[in-house]
PDBQT receptor file of N, H, CA, C and O in Angstrom, charges set to zero:
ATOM      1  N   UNK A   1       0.854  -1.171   0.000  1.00  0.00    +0.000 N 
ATOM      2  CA  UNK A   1       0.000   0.000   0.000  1.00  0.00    +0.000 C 
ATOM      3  C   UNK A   1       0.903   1.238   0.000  1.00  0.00    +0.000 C 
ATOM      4  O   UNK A   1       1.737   1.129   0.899  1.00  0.00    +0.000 OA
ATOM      5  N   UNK A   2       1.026   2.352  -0.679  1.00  0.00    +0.000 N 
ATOM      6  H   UNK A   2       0.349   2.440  -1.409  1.00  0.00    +0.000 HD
ATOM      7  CA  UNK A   2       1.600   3.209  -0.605  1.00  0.00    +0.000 C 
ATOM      8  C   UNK A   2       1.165   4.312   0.310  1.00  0.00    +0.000 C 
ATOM      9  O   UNK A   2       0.012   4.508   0.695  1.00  0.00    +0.000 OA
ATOM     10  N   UNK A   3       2.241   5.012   0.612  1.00  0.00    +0.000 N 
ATOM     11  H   UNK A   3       3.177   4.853   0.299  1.00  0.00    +0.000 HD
ATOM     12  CA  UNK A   3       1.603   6.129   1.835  1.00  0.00    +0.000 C 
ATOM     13  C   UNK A   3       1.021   7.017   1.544  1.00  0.00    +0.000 C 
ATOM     14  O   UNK A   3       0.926   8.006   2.271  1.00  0.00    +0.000 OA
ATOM     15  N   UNK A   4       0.513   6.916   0.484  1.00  0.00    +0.000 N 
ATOM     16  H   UNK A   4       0.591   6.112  -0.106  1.00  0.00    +0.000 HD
ATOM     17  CA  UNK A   4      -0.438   8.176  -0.014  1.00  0.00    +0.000 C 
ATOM     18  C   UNK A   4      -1.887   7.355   0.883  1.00  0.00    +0.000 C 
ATOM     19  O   UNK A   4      -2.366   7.684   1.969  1.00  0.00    +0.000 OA
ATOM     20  N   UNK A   5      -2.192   6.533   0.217  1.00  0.00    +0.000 N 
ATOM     21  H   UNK A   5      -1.803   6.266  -0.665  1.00  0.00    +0.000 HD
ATOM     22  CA  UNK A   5      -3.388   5.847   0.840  1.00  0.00    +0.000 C 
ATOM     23  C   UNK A   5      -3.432   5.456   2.324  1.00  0.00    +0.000 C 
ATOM     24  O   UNK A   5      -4.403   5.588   3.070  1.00  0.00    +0.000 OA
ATOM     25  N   UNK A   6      -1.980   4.851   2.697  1.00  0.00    +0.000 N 
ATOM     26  H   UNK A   6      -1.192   4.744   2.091  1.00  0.00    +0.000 HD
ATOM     27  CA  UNK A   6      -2.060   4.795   3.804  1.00  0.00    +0.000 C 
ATOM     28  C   UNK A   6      -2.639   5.879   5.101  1.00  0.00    +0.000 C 
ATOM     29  O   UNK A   6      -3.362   5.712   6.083  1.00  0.00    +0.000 OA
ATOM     30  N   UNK A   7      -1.652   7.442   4.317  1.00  0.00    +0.000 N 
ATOM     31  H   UNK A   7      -1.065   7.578   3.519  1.00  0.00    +0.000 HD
ATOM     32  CA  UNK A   7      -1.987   8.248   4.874  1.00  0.00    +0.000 C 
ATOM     33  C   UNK A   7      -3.191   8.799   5.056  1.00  0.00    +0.000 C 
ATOM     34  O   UNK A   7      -3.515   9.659   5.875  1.00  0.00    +0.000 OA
ATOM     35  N   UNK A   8      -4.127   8.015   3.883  1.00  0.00    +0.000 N 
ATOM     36  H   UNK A   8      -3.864   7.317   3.217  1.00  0.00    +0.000 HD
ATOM     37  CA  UNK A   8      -5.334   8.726   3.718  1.00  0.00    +0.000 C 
ATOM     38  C   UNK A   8      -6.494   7.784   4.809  1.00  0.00    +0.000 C 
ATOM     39  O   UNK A   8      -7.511   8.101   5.426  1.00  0.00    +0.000 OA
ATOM     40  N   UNK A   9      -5.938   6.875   4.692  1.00  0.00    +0.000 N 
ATOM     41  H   UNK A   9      -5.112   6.618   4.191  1.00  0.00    +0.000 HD
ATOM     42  CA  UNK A   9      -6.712   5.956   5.658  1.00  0.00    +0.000 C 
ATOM     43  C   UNK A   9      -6.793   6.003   6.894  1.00  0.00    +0.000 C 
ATOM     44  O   UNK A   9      -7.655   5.349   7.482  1.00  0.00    +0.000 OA
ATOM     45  N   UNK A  10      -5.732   6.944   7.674  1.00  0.00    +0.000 N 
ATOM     46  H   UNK A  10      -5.032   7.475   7.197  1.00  0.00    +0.000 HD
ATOM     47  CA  UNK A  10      -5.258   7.029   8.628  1.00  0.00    +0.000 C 
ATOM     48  C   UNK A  10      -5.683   8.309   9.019  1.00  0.00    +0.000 C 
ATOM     49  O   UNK A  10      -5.762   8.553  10.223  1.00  0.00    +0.000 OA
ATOM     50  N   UNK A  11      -5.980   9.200   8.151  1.00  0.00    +0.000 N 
ATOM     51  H   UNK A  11      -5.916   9.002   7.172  1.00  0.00    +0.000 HD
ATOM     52  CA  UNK A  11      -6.574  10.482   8.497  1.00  0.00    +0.000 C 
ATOM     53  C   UNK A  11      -8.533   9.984   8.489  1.00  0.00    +0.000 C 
ATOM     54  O   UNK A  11      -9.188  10.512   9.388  1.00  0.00    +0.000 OA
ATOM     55  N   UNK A  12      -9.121   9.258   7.739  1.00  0.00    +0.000 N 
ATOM     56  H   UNK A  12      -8.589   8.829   7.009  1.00  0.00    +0.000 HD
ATOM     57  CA  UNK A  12      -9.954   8.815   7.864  1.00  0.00    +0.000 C 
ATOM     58  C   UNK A  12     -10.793   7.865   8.881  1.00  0.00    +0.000 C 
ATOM     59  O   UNK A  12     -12.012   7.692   8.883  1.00  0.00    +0.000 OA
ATOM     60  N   UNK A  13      -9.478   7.093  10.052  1.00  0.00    +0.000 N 
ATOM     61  H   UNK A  13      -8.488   7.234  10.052  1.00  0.00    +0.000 HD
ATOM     62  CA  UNK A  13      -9.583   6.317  11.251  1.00  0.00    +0.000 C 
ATOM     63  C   UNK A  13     -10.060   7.991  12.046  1.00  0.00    +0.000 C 
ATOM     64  O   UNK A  13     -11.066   8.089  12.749  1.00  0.00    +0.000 OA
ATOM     65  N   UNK A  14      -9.335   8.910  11.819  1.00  0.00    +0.000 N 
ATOM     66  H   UNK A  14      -8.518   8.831  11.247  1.00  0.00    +0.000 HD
ATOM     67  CA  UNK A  14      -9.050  10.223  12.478  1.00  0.00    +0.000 C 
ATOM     68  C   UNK A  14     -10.668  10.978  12.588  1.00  0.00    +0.000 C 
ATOM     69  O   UNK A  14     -11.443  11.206  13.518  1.00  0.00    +0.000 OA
ATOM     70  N   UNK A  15     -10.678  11.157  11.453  1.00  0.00    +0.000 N 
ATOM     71  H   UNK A  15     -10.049  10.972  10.698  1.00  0.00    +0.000 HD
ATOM     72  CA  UNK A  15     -12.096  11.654  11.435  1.00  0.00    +0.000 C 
ATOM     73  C   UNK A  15     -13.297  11.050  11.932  1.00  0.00    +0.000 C 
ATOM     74  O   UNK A  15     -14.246  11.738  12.308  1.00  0.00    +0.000 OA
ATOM     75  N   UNK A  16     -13.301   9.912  11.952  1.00  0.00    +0.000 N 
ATOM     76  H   UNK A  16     -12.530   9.354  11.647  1.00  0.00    +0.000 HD
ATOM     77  CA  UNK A  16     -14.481   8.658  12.326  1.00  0.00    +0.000 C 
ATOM     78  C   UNK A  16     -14.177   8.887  13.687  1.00  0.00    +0.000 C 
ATOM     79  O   UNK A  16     -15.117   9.546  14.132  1.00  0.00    +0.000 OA
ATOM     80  N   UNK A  17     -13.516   8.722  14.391  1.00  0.00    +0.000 N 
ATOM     81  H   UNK A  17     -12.753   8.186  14.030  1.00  0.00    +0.000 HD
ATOM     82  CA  UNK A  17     -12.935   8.470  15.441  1.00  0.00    +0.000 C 
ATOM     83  C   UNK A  17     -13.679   9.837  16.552  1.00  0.00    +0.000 C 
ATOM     84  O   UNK A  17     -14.600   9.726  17.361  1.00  0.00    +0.000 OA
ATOM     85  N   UNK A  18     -12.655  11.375  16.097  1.00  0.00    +0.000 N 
ATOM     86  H   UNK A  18     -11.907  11.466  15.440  1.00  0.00    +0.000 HD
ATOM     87  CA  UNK A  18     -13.377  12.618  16.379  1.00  0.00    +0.000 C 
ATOM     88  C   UNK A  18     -14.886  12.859  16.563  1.00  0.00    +0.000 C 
ATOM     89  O   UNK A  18     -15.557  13.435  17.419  1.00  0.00    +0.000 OA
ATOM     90  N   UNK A  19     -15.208  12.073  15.219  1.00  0.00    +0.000 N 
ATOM     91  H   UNK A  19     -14.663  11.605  14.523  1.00  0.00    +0.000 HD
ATOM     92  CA  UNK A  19     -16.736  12.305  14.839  1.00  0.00    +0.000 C 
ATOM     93  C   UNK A  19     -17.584  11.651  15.970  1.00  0.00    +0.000 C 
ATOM     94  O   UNK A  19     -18.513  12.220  16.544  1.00  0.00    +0.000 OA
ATOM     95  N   UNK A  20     -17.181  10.476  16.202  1.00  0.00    +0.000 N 
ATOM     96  H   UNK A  20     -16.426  10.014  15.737  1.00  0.00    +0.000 HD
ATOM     97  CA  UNK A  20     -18.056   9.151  17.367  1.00  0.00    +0.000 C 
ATOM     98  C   UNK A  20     -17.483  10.088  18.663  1.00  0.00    +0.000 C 
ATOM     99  O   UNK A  20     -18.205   9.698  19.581  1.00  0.00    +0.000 OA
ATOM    100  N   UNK A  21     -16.763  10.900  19.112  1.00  0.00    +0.000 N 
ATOM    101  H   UNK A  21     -16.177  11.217  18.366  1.00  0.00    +0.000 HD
ATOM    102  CA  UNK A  21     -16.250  11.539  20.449  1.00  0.00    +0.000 C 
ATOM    103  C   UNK A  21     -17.615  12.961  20.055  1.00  0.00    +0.000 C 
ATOM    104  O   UNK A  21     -18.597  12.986  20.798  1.00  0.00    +0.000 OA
ATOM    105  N   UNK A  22     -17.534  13.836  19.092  1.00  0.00    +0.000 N 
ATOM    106  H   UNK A  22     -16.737  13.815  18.489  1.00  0.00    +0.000 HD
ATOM    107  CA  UNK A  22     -18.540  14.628  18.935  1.00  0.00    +0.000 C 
ATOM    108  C   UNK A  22     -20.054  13.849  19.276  1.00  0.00    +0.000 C 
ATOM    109  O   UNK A  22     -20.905  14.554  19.819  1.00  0.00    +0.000 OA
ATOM    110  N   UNK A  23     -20.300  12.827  19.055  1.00  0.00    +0.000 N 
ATOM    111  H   UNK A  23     -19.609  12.254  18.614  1.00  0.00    +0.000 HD
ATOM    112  CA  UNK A  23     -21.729  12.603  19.202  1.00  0.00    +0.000 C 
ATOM    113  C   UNK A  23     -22.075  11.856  20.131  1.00  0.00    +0.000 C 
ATOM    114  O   UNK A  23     -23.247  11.529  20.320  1.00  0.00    +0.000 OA
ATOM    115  N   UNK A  24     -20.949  11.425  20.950  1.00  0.00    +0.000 N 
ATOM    116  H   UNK A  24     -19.997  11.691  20.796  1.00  0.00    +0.000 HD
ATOM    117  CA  UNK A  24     -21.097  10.981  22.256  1.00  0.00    +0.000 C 
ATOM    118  C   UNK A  24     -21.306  11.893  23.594  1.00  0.00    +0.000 C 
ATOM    119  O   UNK A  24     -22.034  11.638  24.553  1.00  0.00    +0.000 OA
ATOM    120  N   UNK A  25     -20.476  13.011  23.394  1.00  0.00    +0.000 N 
ATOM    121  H   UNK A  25     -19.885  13.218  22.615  1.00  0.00    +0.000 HD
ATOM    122  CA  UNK A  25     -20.800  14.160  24.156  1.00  0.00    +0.000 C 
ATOM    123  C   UNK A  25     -22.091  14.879  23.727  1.00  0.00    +0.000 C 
ATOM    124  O   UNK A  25     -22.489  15.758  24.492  1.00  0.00    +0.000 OA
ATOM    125  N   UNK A  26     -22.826  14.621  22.571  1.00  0.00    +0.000 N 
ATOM    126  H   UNK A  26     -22.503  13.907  21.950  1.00  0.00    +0.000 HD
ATOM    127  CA  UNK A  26     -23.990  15.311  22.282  1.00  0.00    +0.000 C 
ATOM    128  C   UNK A  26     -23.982  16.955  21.565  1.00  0.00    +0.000 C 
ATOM    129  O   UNK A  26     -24.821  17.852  21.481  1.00  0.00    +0.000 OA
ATOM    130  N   UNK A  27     -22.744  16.806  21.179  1.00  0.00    +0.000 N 
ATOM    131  H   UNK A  27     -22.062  16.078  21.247  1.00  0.00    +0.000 HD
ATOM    132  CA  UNK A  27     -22.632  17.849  19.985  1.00  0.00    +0.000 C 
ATOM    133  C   UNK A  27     -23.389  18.287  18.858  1.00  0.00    +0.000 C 
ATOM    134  O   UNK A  27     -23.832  19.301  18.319  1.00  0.00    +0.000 OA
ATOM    135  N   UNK A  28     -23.309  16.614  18.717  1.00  0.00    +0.000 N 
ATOM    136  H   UNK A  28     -22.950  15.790  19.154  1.00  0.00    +0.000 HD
ATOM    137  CA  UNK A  28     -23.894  16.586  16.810  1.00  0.00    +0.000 C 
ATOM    138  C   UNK A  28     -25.559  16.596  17.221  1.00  0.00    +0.000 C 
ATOM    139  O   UNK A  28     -26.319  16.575  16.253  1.00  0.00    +0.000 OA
ATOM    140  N   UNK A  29     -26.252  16.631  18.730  1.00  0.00    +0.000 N 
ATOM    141  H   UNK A  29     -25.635  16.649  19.517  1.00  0.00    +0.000 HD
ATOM    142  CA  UNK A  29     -27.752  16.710  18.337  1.00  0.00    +0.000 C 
ATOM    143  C   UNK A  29     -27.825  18.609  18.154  1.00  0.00    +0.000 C 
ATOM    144  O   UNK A  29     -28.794  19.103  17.577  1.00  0.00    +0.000 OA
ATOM    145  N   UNK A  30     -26.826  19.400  18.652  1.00  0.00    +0.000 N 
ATOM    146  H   UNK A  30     -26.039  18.999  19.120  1.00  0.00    +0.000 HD
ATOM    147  CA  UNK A  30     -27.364  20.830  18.438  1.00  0.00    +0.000 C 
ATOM    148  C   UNK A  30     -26.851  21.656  16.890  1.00  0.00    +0.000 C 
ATOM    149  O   UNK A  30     -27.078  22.855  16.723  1.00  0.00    +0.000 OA
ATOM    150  N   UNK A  31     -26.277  20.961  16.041  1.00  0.00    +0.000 N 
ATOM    151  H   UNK A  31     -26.093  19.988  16.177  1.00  0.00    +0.000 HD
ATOM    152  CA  UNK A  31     -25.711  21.371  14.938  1.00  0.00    +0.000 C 
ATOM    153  C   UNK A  31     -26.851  20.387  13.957  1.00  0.00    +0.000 C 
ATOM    154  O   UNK A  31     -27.361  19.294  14.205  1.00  0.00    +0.000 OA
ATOM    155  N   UNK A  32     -26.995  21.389  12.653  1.00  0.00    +0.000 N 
ATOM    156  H   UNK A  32     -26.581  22.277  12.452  1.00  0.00    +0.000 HD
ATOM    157  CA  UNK A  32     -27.947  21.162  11.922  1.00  0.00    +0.000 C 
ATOM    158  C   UNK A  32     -27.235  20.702  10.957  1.00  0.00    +0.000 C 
ATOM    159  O   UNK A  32     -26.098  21.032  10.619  1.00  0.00    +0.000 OA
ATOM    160  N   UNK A  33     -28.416  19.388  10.210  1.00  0.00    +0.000 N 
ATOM    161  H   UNK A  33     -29.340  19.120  10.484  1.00  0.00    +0.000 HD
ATOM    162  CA  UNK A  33     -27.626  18.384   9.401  1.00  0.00    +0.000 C 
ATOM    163  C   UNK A  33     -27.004  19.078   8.111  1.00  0.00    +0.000 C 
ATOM    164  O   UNK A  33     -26.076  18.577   7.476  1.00  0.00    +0.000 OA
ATOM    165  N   UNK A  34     -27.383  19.825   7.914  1.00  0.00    +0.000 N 
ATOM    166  H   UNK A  34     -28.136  20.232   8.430  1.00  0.00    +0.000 HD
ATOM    167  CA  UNK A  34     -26.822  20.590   6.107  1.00  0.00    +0.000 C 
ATOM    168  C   UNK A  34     -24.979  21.145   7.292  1.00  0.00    +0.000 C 
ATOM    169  O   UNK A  34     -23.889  21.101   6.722  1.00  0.00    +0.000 OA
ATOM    170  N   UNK A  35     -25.024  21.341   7.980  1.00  0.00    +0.000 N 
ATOM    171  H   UNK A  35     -25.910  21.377   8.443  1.00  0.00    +0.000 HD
ATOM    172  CA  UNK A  35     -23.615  21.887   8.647  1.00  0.00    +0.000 C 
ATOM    173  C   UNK A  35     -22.485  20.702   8.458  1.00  0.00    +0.000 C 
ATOM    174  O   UNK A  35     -21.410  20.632   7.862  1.00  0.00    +0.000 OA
ATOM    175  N   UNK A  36     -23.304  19.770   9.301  1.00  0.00    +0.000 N 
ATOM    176  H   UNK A  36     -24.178  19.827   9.785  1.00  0.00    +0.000 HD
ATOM    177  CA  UNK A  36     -22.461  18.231   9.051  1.00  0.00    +0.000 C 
ATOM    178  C   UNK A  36     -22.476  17.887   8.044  1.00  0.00    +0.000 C 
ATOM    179  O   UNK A  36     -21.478  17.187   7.880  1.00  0.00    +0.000 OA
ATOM    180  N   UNK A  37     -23.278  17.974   6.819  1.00  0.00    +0.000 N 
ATOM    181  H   UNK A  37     -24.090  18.543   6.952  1.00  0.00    +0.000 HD
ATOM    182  CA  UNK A  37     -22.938  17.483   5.462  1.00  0.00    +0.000 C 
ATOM    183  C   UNK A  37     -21.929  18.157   4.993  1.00  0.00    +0.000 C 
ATOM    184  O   UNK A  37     -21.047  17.505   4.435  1.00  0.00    +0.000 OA
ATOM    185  N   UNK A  38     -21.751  20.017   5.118  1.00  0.00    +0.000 N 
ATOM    186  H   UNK A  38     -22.468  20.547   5.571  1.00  0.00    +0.000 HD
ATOM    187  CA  UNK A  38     -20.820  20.530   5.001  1.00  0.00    +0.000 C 
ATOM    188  C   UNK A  38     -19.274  20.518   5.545  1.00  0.00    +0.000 C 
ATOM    189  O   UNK A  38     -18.277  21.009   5.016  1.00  0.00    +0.000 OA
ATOM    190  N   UNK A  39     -19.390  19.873   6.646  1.00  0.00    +0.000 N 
ATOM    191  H   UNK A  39     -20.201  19.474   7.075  1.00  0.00    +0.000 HD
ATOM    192  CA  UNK A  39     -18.128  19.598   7.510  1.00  0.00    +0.000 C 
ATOM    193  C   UNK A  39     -17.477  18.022   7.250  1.00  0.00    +0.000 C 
ATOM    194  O   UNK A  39     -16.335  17.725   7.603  1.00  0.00    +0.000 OA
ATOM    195  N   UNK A  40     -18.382  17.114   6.595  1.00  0.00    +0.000 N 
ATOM    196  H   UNK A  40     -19.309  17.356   6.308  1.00  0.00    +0.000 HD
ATOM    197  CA  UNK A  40     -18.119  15.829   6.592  1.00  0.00    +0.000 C 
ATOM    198  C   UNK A  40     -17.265  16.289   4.487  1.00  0.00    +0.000 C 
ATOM    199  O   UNK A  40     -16.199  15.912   4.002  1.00  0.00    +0.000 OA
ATOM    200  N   UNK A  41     -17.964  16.849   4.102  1.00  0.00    +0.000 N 
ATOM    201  H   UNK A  41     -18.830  17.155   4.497  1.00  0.00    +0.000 HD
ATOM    202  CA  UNK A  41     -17.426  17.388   2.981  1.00  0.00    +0.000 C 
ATOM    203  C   UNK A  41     -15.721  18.023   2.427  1.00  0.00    +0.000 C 
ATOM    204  O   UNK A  41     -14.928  17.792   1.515  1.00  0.00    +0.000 OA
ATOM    205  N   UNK A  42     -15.835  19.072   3.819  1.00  0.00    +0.000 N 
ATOM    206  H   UNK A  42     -16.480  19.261   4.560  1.00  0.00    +0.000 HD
ATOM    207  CA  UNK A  42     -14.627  19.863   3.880  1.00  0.00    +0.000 C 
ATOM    208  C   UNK A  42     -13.415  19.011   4.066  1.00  0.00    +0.000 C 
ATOM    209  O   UNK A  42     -12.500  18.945   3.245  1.00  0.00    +0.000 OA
ATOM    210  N   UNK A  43     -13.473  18.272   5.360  1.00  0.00    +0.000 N 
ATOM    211  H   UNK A  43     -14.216  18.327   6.027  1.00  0.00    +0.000 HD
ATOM    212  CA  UNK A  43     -13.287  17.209   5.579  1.00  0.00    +0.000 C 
ATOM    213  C   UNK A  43     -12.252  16.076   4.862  1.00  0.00    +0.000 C 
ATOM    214  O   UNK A  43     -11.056  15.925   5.109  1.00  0.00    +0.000 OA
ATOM    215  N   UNK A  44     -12.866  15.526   4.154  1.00  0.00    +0.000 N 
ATOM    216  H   UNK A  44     -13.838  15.649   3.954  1.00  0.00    +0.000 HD
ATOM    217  CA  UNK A  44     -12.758  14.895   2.975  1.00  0.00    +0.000 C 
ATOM    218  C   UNK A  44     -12.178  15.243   2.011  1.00  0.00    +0.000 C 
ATOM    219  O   UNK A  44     -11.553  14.400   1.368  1.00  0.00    +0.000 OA
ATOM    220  N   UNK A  45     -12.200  16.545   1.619  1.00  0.00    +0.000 N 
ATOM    221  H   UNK A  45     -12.708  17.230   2.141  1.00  0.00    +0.000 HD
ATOM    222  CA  UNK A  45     -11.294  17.696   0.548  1.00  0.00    +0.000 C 
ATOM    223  C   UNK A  45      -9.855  18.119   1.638  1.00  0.00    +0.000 C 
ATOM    224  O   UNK A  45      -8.875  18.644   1.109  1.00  0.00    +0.000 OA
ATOM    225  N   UNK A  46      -9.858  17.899   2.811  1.00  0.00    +0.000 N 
ATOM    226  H   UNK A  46     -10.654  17.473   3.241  1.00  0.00    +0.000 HD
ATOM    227  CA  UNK A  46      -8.614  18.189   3.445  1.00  0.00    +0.000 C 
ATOM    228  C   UNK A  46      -7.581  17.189   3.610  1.00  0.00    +0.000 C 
ATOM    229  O   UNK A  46      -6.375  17.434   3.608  1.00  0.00    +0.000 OA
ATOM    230  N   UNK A  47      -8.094  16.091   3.748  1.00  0.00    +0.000 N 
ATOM    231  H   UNK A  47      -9.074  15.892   3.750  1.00  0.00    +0.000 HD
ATOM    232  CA  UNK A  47      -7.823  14.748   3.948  1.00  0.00    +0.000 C 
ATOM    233  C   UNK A  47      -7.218  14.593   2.067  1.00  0.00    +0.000 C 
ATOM    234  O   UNK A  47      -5.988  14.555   2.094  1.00  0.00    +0.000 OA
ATOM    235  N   UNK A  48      -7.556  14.537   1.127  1.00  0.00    +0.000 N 
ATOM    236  H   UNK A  48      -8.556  14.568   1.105  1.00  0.00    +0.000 HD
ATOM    237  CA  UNK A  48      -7.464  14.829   0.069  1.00  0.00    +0.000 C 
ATOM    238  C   UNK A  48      -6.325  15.231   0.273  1.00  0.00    +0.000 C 
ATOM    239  O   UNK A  48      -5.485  14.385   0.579  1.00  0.00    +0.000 OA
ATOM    240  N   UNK A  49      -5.950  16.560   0.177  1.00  0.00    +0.000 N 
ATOM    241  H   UNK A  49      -6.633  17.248  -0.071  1.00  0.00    +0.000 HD
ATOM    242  CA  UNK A  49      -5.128  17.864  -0.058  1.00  0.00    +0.000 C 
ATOM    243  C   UNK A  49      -3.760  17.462   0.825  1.00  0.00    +0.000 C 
ATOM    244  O   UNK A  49      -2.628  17.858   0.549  1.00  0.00    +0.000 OA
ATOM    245  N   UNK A  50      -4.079  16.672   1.843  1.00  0.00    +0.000 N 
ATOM    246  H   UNK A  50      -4.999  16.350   2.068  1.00  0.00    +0.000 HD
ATOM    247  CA  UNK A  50      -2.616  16.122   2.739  1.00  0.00    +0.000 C 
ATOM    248  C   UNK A  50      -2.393  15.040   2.310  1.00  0.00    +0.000 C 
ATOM    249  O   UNK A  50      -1.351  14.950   1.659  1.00  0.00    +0.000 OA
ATOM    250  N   UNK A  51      -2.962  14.189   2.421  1.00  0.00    +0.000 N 
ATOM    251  H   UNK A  51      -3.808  14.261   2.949  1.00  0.00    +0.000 HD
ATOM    252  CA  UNK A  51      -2.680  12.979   1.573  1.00  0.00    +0.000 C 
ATOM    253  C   UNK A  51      -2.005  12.849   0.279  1.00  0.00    +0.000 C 
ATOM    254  O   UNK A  51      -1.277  11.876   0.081  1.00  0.00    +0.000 OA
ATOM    255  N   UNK A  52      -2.299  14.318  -1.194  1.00  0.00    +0.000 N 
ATOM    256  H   UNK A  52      -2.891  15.107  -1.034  1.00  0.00    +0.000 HD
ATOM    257  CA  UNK A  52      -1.666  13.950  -2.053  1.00  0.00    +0.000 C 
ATOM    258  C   UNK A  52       0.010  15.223  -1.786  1.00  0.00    +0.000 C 
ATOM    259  O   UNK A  52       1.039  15.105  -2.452  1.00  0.00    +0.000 OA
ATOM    260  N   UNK A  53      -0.148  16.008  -0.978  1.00  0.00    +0.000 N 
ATOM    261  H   UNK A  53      -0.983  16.104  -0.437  1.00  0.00    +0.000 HD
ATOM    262  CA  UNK A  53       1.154  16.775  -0.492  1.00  0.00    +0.000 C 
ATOM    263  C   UNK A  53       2.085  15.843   0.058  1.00  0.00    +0.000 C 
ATOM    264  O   UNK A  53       3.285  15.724  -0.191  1.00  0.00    +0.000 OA
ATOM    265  N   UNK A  54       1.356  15.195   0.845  1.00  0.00    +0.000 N 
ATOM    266  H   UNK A  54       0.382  15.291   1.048  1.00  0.00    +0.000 HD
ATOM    267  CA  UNK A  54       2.285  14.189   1.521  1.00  0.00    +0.000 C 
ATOM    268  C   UNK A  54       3.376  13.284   0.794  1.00  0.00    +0.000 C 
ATOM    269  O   UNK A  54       4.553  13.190   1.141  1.00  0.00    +0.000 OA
ATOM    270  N   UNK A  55       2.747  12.614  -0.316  1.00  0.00    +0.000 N 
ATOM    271  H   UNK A  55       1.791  12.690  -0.597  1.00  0.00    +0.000 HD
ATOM    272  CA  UNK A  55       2.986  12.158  -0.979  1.00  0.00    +0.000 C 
ATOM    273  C   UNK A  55       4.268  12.736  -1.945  1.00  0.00    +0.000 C 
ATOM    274  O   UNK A  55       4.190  13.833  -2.498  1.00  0.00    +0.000 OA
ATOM    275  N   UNK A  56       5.708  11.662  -2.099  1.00  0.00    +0.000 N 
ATOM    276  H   UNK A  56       5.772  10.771  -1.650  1.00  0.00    +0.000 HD
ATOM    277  CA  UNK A  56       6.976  11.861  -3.192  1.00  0.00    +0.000 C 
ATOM    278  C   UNK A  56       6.486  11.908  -4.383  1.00  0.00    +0.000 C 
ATOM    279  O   UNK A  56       6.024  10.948  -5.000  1.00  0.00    +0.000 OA
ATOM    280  N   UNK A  57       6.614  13.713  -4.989  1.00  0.00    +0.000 N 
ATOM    281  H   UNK A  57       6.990  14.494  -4.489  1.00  0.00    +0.000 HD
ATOM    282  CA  UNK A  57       6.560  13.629  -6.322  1.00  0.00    +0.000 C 
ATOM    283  C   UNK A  57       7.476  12.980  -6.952  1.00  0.00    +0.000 C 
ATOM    284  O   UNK A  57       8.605  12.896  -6.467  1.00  0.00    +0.000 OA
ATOM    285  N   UNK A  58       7.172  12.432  -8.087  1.00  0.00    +0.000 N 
ATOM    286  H   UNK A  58       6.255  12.501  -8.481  1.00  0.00    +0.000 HD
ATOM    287  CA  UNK A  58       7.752  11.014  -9.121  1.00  0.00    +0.000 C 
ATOM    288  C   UNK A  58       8.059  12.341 -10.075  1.00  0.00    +0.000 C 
ATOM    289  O   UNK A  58       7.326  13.263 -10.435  1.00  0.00    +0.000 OA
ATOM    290  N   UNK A  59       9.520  12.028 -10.340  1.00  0.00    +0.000 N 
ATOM    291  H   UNK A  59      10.115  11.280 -10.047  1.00  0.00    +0.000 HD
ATOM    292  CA  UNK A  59      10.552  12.940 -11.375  1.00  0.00    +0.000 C 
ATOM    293  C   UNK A  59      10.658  11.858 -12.524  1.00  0.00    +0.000 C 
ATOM    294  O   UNK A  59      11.327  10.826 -12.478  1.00  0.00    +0.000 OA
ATOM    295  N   UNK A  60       9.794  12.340 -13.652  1.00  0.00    +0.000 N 
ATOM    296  H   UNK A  60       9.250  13.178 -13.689  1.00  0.00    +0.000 HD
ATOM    297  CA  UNK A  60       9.800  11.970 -15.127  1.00  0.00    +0.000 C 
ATOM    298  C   UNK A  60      10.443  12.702 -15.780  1.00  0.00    +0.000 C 
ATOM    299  O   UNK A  60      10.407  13.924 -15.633  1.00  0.00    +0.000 OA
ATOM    300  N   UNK A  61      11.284  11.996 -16.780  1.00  0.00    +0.000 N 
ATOM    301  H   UNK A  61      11.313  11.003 -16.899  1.00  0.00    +0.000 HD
ATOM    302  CA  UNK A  61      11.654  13.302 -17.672  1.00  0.00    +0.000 C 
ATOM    303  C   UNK A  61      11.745  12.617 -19.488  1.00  0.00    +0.000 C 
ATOM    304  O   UNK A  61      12.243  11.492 -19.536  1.00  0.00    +0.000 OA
ATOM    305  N   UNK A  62      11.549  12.889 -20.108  1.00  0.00    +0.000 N 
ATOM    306  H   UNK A  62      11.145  13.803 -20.069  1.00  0.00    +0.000 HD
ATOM    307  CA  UNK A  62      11.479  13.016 -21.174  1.00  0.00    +0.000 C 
ATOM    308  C   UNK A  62      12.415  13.096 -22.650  1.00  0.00    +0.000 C 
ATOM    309  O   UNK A  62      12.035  14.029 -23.358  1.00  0.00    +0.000 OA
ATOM    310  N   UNK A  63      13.237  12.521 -23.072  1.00  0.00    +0.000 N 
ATOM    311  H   UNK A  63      13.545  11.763 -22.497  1.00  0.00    +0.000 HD
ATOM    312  CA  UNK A  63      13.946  11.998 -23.780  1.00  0.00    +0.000 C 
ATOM    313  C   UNK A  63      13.532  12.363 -25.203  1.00  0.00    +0.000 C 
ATOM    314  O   UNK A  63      12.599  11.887 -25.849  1.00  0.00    +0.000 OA
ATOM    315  N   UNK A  64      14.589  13.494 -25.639  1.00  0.00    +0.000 N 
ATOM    316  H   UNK A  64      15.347  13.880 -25.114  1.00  0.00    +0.000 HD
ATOM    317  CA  UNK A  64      14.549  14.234 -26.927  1.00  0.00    +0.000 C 
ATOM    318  C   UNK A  64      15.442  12.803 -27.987  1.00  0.00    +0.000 C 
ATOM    319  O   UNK A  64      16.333  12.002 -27.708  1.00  0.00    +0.000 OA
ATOM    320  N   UNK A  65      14.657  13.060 -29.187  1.00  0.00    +0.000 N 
ATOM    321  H   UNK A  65      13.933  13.712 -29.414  1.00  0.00    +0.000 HD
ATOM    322  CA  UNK A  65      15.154  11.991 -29.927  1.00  0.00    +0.000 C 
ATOM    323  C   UNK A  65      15.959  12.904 -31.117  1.00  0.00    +0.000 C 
ATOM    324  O   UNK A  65      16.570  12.337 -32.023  1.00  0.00    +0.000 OA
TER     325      UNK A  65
């Protein structure tokens, strides 16, 4: 598995994790569901955005004939 995914999986244990601590304390009954769709969204686009930074850009190069 490469650490792109890894990393992404691991930020995703992260979020699940946060999320079940938010709704155990009773957070998530005073926040309205279009908020959490928006936050479960953002979320997901951040997790994204570290995951592919994280990640060793691959040096191609190109061979003039």
């Amino acid at each position: 598995m490469s650490f792109i995914r890894l990393y992404l999986v691991g930020y995703v244990i992260l979020v699940v994790g946060f999320s079940l601590a938010l709704w155990q304390l009773g957070v998530l009954d005073r926040v309205a569901p279009i908020w959490l769709a928006i936050g479960v969204i953002v979320a997901v686009g951040l997790g994204i955005m570290l995951s592919v930074s994280s990640g060793k850009p691959a040096v191609t190069t190109k061979e003039s004939v």
